[in-house]
C-alpha atoms as a printed R data frame, in Angstrom:
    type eleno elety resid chain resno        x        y       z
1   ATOM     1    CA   UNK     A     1 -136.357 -108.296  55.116
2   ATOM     2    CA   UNK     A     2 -133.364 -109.069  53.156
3   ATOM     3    CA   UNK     A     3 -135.618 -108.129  49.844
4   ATOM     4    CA   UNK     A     4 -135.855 -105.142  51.264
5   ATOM     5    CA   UNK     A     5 -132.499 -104.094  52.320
6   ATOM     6    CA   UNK     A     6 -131.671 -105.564  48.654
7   ATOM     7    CA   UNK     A     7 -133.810 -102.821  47.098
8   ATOM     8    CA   UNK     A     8 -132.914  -99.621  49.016
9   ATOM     9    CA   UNK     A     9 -129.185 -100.980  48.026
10  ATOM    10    CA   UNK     A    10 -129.637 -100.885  44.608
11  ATOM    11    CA   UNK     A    11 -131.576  -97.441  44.894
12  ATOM    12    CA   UNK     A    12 -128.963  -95.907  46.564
13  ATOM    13    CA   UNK     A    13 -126.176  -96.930  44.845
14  ATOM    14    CA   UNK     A    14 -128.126  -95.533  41.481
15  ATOM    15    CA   UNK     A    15 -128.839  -92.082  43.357
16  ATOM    16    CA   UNK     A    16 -125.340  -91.944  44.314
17  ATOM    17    CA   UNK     A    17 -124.431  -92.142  40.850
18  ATOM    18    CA   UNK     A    18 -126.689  -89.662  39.269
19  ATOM    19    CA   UNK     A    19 -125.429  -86.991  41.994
20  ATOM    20    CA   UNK     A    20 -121.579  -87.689  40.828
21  ATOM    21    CA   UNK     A    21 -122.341  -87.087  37.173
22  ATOM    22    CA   UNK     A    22 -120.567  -83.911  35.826
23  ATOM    23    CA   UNK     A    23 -123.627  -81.842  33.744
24  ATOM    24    CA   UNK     A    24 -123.462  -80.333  30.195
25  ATOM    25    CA   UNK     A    25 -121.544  -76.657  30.160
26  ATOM    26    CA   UNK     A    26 -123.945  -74.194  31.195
27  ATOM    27    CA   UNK     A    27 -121.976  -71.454  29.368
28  ATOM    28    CA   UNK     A    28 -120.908  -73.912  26.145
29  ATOM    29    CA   UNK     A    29 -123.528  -76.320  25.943
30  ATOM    30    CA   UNK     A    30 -121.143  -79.443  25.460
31  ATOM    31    CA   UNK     A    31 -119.678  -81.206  27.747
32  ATOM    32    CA   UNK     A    32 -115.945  -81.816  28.568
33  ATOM    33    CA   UNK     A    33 -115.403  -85.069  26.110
34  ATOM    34    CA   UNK     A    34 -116.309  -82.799  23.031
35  ATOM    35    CA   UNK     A    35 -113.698  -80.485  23.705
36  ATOM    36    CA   UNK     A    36 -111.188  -82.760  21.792
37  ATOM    37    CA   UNK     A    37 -109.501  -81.622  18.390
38  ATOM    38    CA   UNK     A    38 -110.308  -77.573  19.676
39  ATOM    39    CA   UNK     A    39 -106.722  -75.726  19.833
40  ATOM    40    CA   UNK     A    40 -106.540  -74.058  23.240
41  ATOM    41    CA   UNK     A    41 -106.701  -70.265  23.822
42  ATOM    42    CA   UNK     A    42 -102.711  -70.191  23.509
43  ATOM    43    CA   UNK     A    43 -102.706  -71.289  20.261
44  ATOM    44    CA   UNK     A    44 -105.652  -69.003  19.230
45  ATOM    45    CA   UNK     A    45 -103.635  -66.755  20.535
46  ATOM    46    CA   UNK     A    46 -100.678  -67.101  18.401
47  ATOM    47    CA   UNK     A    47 -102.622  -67.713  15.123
48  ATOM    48    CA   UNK     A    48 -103.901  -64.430  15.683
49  ATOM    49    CA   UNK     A    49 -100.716  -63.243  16.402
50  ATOM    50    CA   UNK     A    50  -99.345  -64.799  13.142
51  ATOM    51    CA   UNK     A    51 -102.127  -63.522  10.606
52  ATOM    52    CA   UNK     A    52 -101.480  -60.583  11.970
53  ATOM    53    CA   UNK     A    53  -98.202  -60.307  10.595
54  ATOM    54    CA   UNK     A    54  -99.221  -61.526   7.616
55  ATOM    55    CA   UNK     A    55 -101.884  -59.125   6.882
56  ATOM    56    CA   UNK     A    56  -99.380  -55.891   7.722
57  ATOM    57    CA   UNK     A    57  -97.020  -57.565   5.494
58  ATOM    58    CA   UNK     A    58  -99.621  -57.367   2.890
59  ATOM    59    CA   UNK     A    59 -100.364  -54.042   3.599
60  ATOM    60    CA   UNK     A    60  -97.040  -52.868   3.520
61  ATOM    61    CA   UNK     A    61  -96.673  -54.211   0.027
62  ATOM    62    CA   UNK     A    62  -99.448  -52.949  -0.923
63  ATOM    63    CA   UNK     A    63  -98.047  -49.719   0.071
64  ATOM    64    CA   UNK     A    64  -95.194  -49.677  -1.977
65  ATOM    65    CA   UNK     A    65  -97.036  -51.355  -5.320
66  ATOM    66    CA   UNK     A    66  -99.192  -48.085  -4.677
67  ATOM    67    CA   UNK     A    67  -95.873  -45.257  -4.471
68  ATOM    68    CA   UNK     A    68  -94.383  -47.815  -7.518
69  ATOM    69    CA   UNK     A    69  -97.665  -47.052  -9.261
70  ATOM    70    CA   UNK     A    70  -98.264  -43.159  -8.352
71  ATOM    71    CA   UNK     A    71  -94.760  -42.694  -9.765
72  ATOM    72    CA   UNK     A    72  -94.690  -44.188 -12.540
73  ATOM    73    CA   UNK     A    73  -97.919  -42.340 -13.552
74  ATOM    74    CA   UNK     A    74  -95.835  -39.134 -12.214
75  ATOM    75    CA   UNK     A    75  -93.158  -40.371 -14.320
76  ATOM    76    CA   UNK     A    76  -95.951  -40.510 -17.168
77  ATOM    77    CA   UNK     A    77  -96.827  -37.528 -17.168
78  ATOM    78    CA   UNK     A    78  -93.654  -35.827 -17.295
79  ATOM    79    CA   UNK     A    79  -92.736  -37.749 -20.321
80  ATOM    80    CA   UNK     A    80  -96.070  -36.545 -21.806
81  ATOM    81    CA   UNK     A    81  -95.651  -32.992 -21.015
82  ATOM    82    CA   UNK     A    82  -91.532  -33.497 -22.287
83  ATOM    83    CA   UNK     A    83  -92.853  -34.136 -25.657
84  ATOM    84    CA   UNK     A    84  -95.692  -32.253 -25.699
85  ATOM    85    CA   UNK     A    85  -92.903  -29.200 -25.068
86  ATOM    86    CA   UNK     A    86  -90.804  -30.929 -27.718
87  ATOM    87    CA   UNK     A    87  -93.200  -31.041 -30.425
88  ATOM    88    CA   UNK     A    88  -94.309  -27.597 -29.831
89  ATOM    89    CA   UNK     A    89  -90.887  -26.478 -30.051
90  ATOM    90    CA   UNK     A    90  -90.776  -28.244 -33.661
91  ATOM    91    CA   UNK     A    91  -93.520  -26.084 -34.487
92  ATOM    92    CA   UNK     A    92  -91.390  -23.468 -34.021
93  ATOM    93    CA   UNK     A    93  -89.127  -24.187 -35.309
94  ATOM    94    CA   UNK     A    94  -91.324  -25.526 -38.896
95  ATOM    95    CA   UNK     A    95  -93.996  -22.895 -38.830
96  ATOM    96    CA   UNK     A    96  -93.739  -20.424 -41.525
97  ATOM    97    CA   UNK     A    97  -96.390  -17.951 -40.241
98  ATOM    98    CA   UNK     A    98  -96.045  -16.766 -36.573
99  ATOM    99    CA   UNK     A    99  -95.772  -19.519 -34.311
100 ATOM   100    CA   UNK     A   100  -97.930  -20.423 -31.038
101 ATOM   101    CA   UNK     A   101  -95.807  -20.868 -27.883
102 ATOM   102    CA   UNK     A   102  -96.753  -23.494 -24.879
103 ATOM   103    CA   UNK     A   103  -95.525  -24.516 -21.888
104 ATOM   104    CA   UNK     A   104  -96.373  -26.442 -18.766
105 ATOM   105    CA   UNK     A   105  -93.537  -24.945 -16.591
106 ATOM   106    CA   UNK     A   106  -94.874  -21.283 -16.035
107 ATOM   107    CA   UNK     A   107  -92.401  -19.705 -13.798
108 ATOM   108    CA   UNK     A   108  -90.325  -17.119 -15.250
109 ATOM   109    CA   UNK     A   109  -87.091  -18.948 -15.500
110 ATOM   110    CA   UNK     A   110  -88.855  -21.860 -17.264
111 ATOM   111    CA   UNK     A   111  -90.407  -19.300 -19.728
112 ATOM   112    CA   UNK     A   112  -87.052  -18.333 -20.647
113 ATOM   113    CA   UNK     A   113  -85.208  -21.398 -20.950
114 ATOM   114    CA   UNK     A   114  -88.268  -22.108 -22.786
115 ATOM   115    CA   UNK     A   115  -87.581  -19.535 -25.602
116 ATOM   116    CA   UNK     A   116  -83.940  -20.114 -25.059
117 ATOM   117    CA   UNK     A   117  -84.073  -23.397 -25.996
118 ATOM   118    CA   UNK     A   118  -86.449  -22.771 -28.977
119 ATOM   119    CA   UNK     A   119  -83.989  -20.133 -30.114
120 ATOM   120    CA   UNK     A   120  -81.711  -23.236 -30.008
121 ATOM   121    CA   UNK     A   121  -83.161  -25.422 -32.919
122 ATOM   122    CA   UNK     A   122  -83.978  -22.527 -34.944
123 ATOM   123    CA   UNK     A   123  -80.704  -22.898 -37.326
124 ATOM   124    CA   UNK     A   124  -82.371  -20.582 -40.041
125 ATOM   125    CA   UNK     A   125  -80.299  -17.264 -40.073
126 ATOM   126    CA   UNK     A   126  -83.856  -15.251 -40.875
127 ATOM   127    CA   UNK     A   127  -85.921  -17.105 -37.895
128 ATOM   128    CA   UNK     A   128  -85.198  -16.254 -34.265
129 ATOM   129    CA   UNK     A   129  -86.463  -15.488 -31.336
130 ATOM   130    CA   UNK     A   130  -84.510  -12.505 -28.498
131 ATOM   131    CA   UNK     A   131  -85.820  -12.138 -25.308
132 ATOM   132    CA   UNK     A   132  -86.394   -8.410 -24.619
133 ATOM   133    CA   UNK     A   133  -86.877   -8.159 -21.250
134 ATOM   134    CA   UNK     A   134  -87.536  -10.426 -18.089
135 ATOM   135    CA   UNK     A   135  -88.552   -8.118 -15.201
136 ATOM   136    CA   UNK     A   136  -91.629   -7.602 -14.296
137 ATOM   137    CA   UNK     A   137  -93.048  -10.366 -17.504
138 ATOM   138    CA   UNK     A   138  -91.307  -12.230 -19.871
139 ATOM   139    CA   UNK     A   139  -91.207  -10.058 -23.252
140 ATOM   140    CA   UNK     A   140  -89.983  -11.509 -26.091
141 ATOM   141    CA   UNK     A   141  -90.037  -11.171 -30.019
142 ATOM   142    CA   UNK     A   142  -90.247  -13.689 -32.907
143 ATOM   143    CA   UNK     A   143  -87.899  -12.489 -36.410
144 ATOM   144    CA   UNK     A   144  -88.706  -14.183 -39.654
145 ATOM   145    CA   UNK     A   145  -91.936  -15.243 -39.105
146 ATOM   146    CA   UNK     A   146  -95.113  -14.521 -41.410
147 ATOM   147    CA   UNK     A   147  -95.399  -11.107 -42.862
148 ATOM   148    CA   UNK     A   148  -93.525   -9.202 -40.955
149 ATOM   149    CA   UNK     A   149  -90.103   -9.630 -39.874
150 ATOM   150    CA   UNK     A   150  -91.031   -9.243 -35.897
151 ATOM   151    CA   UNK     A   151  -93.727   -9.973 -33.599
152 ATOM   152    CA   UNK     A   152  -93.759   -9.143 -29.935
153 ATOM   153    CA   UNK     A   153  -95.174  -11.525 -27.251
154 ATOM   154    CA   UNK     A   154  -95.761  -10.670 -23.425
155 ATOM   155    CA   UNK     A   155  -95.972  -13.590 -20.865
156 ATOM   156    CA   UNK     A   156  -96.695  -13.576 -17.559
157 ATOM   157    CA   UNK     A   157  -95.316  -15.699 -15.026
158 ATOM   158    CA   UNK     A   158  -98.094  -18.369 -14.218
159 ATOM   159    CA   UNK     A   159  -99.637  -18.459 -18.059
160 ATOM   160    CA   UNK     A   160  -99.205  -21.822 -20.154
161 ATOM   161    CA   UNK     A   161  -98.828  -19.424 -23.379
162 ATOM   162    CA   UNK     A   162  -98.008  -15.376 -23.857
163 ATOM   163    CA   UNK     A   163 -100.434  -12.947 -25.609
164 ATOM   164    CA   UNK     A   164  -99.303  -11.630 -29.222
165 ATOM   165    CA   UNK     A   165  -99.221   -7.857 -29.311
166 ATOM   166    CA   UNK     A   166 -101.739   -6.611 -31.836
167 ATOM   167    CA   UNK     A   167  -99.699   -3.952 -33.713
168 ATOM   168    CA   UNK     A   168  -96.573   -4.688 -32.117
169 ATOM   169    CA   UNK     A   169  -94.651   -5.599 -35.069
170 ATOM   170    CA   UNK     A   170  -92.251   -4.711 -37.756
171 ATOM   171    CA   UNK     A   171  -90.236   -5.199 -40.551
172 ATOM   172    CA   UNK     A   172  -86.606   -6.248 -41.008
173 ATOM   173    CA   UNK     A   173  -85.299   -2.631 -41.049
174 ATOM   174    CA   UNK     A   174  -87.499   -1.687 -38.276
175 ATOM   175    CA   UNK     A   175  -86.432   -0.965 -34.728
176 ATOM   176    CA   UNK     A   176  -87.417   -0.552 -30.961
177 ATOM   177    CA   UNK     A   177  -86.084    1.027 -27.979
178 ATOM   178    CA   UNK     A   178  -87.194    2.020 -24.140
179 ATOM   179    CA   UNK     A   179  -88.937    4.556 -23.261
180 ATOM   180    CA   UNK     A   180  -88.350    4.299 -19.733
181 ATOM   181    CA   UNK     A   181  -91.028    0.882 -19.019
182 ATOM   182    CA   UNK     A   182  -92.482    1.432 -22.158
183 ATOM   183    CA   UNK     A   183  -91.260    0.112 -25.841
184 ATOM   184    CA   UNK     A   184  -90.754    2.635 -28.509
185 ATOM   185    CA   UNK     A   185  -91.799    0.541 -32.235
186 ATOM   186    CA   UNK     A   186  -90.521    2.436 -35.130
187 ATOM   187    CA   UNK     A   187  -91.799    1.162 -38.293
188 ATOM   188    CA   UNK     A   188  -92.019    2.614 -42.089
189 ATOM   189    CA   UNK     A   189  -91.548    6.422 -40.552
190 ATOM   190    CA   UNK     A   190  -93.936    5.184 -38.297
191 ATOM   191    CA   UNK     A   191  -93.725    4.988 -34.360
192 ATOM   192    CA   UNK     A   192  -95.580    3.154 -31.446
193 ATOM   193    CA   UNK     A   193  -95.902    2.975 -27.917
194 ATOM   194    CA   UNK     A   194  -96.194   -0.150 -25.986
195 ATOM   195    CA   UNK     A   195  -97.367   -0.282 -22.823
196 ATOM   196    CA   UNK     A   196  -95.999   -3.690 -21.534
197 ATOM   197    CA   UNK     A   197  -98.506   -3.482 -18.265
198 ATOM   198    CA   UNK     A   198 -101.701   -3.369 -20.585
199 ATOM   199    CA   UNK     A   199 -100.239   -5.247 -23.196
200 ATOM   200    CA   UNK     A   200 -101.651   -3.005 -26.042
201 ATOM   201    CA   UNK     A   201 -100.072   -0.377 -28.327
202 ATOM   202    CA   UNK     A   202 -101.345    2.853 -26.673
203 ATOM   203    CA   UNK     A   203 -100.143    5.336 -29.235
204 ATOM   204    CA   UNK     A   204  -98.888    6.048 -32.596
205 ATOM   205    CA   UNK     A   205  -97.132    9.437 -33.995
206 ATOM   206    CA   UNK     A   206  -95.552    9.952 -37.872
207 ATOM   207    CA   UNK     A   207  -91.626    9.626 -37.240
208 ATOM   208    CA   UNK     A   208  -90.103   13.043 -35.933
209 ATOM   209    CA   UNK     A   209  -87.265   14.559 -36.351
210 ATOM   210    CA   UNK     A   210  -85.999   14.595 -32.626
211 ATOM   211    CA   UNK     A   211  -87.507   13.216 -30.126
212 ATOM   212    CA   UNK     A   212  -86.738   12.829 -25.836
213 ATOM   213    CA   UNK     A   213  -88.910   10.385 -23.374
214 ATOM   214    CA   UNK     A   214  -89.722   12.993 -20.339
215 ATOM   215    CA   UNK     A   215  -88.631   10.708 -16.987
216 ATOM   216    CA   UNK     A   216  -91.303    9.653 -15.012
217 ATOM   217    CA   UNK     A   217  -93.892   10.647 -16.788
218 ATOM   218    CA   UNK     A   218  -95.974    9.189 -20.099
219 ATOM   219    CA   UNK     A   219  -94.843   11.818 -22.607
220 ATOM   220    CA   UNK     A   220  -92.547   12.681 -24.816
221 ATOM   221    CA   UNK     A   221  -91.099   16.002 -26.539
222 ATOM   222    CA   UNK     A   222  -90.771   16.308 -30.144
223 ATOM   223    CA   UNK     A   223  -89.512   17.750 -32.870
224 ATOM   224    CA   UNK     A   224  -91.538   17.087 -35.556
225 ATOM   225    CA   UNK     A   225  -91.688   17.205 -39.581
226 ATOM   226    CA   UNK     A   226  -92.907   20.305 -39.553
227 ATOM   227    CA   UNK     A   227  -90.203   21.462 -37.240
228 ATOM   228    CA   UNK     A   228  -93.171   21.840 -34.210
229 ATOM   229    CA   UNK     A   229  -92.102   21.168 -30.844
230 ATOM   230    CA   UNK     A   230  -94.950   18.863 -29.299
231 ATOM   231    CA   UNK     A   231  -95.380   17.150 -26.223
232 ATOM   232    CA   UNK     A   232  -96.772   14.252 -26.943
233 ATOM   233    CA   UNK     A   233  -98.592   12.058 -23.921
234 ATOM   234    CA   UNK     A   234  -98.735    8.313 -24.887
235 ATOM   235    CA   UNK     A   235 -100.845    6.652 -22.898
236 ATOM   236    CA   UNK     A   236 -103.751    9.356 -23.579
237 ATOM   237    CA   UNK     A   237 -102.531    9.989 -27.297
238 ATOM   238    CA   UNK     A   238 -102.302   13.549 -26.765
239 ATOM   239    CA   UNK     A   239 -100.609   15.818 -28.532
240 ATOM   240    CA   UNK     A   240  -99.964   19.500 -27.183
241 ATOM   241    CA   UNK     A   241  -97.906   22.096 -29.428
242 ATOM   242    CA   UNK     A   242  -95.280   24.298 -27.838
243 ATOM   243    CA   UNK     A   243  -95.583   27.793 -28.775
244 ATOM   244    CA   UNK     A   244  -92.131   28.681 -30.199
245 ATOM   245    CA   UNK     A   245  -91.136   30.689 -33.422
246 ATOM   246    CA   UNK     A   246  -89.869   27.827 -36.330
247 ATOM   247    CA   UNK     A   247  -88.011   29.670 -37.551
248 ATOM   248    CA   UNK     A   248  -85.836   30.416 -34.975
249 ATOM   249    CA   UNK     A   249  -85.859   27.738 -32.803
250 ATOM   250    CA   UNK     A   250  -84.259   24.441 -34.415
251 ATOM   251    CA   UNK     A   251  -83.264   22.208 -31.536
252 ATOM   252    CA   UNK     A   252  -83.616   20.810 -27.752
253 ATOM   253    CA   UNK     A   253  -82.168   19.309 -25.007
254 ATOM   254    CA   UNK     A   254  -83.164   18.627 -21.399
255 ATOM   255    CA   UNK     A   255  -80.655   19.611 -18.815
256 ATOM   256    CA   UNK     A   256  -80.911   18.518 -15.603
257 ATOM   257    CA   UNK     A   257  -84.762   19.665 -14.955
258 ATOM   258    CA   UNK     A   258  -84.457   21.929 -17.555
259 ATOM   259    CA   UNK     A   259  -85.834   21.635 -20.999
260 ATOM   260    CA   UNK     A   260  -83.658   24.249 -23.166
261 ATOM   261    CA   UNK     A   261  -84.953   25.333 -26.851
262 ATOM   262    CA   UNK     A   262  -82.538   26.748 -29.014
263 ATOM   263    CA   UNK     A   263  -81.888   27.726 -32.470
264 ATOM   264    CA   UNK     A   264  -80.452   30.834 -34.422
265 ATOM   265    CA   UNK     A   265  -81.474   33.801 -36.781
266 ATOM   266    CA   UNK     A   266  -80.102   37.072 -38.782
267 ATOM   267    CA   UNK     A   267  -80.690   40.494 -37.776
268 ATOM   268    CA   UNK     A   268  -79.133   43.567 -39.885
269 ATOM   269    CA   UNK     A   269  -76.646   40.830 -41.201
270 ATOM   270    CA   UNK     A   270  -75.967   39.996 -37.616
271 ATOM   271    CA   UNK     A   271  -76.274   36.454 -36.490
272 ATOM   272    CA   UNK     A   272  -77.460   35.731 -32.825
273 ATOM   273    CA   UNK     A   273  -77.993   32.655 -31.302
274 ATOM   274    CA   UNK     A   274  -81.208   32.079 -29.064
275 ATOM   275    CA   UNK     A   275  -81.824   29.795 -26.313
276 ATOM   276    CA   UNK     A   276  -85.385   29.932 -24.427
277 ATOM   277    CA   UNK     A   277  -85.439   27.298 -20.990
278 ATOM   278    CA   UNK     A   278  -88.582   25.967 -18.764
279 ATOM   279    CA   UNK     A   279  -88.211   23.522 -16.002
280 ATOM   280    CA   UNK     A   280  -89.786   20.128 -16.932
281 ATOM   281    CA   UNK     A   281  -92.125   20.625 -14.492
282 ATOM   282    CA   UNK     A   282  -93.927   23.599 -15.488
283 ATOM   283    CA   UNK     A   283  -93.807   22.409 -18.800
284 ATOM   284    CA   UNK     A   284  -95.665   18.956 -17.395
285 ATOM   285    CA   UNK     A   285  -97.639   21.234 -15.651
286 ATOM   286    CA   UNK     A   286  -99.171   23.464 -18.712
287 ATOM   287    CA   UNK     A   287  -99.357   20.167 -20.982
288 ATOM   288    CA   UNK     A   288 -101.772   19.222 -18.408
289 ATOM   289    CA   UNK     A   289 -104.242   21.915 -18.779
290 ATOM   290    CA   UNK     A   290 -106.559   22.304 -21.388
291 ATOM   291    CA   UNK     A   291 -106.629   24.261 -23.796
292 ATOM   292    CA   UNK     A   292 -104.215   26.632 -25.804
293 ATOM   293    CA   UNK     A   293 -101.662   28.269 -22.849
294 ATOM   294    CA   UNK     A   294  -98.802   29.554 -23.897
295 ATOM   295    CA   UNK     A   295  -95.570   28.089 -22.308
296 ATOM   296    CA   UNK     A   296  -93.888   31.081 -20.588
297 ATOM   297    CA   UNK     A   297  -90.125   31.129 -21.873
298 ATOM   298    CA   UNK     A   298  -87.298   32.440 -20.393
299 ATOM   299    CA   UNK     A   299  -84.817   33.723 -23.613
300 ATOM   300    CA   UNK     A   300  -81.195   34.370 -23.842
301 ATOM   301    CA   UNK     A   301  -79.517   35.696 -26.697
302 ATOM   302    CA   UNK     A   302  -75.838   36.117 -27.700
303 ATOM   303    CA   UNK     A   303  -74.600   37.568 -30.977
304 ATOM   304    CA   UNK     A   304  -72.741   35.302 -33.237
C-alpha cells in the first residue's frame, strides 16, 4: 500500500512540474533566458533616433558640397565666357581686315558696352568703331578696317553676333546721314539706301545735285545732274521724272505740305522769277500711278 502511495507521489509531483513550466514564445520562438545581451525597445528607439540625425546631417552637407559645386562651375563658366569676350575683343582690336564681333550677353545694353569697350583698346587713330544708333537694333560701324574705310553692322537684341551689311560701306571721305529710319550712304558720287529693318541696301542713285527725304514716306525728291527733278522711291528703286521746264526751273523746297519749284528766265530783256507749288500729297499721289502723268502745277510769276 505504501508502494503505492509512493508511486502516485512521485507522479504527481512530476505532473505538477511539467504544468508550471513557462513554454517557448509563440510569437518569438525563444524563450525568456535568450533574451539577454538584446537592447530593449527604448534604446532601439533612440539609436534610431540618433542615426537619424546623423544621416540629415549628411544630407545637409551634401547639400551645400552640391551649391559649392554648381557655383563654382557657374563661376566657370563666367570666367570662360570673360575671356572668350576678351580674346575676341583682341581680335579687334589685331585684325587688319574687317573684324567678327561676339558676345554672350545679348541684350542691348550689353551689345553696346560691348562695342564701347572694344572702341576702348582700339588706340590706332585710323581703327574705330561709333555706334550709330541704338533704338529699335544696335547699328554700328567699323573705320579702318580692310578695304574700305567703313563697314556697317546691324545687331539685334538676342543675337550672339550682328550681320555685316553687304554694300553698306565706304571710304574715308565718304559719308551717311538719316533719311528719316533709313541711312543715306554716299560714296564716290555714289548714294545708297539702307533699310535698317531688312538689313539690305534697297537702292542706289548717281549723286544729285539737291536732294529732300519726303516725311513718312520711302521717297525722295531730286535734283539731279541733269538738272531733272525726280522722285525717287527707295525701297522699290523707282524713279519718276517731274515734268518741269530745265531751263527755268533751278531749285526746290518743301514748305509746310507744300513742295515749291522755282527758278528764273529772260523775256524781252526782262527777268521774271517763277515759282510752280503742289501739295506733297498729290505729288505722292501721281508718283504712285503708272505711267507718264503730268504733275499739275500751280505757277506764279513776278518780274525781276
Amino acid at each position: 500500500m505504501r508502494k503505492y502511495l509512493l508511486i502516485i507521489a512521485v507522479f504527481t509531483l512530476i505532473f505538477a512540474m511539467g504544468c508550471t513550466q513557462i513554454p517557448i514564445s509563440e510569437e518569438t520562438g525563444i524563450g525568456p533566458g535568450e533574451y539577454e545581451g538584446i537592447a530593449n525597445t527604448e534604446e532601439i528607439k533612440k539609436e534610431n533616433s540618433r542615426l537619424k540625425e546623423e544621416l540629415d546631417k549628411i544630407k545637409t552637407e551634401f547639400e551645400e558640397l552640391e551649391k559649392d559645386y554648381l557655383r563654382l562651375v557657374k563661376n566657370n563658366e563666367s570666367i570662360i565666357s570673360k575671356l572668350e569676350e576678351t580674346e575676341s575683343k583682341l581680335d579687334i582690336v589685331n585684325s587688319e581686315n574687317i573684324p567678327e564681333f561676339e558676345s554672350e550677353e545679348t541684350d542691348k545694353d550689353s551689345i553696346v558696352s560691348y562695342l564701347k569697350d572694344s572702341s576702348k583698346l582700339i588706340d590706332d587713330s585710323i581703327k574705330g568703331i561709333e555706334v550709330i544708333s541704338d533704338d529699335e537694333s544696335v547699328v554700328f560701324r567699323t573705320l579702318g578696317y580692310g578695304e574700305e574705310h567703313s563697314q556697317i553692322f546691324i545687331w539685334d537684341e538676342g543675337e550672339n553676333e550682328p550681320v555685316l551689311i553687304e554694300q553698306a560701306s565706304f571710304n574715308k571721305e565718304g559719308s551717311y546721314e538719316w533719311l528719316g529710319k533709313y541711312i543715306l550712304i554716299n560714296n564716290d558720287h555714289k548714294n545708297k539706301i539702307l533699310d535698317i529693318e531688312n538689313k539690305k541696301i534697297t537702292g542706289s542713285f548717281d549723286e544729285p545735285q539737291k536732294l529732300q527725304f519726303l516725311e513718312g514716306t520711302t521717297s525722295i525728291l531730286l535734283k539731279d545732274k541733269d538738272n531733272k527733278f525726280v522722285l525717287y522711291d527707295f525701297i522699290n528703286d523707282n524713279k519718276k521724272q517731274i515734268d518741269l521746264d530745265n531751263n527755268k526751273y533751278t531749285d526746290f523746297n518743301l514748305q509746310n505740305n507744300f513742295v515749291v519749284f522755282s527758278g528764273a528766265y529772260v523775256e524781252n530783256d526782262v527777268e521774271y522769277e517763277i515759282r510752280a507749288s503742289i501739295t506733297l500729297d498729290k505729288i505722292m499721289e501721281i508718283y504712285e500711278i503708272e505711267g507718264n502723268e503730268e504733275v499739275e502745277l500751280e505757277e506764279m510769276e513776278d518780274t525781276v
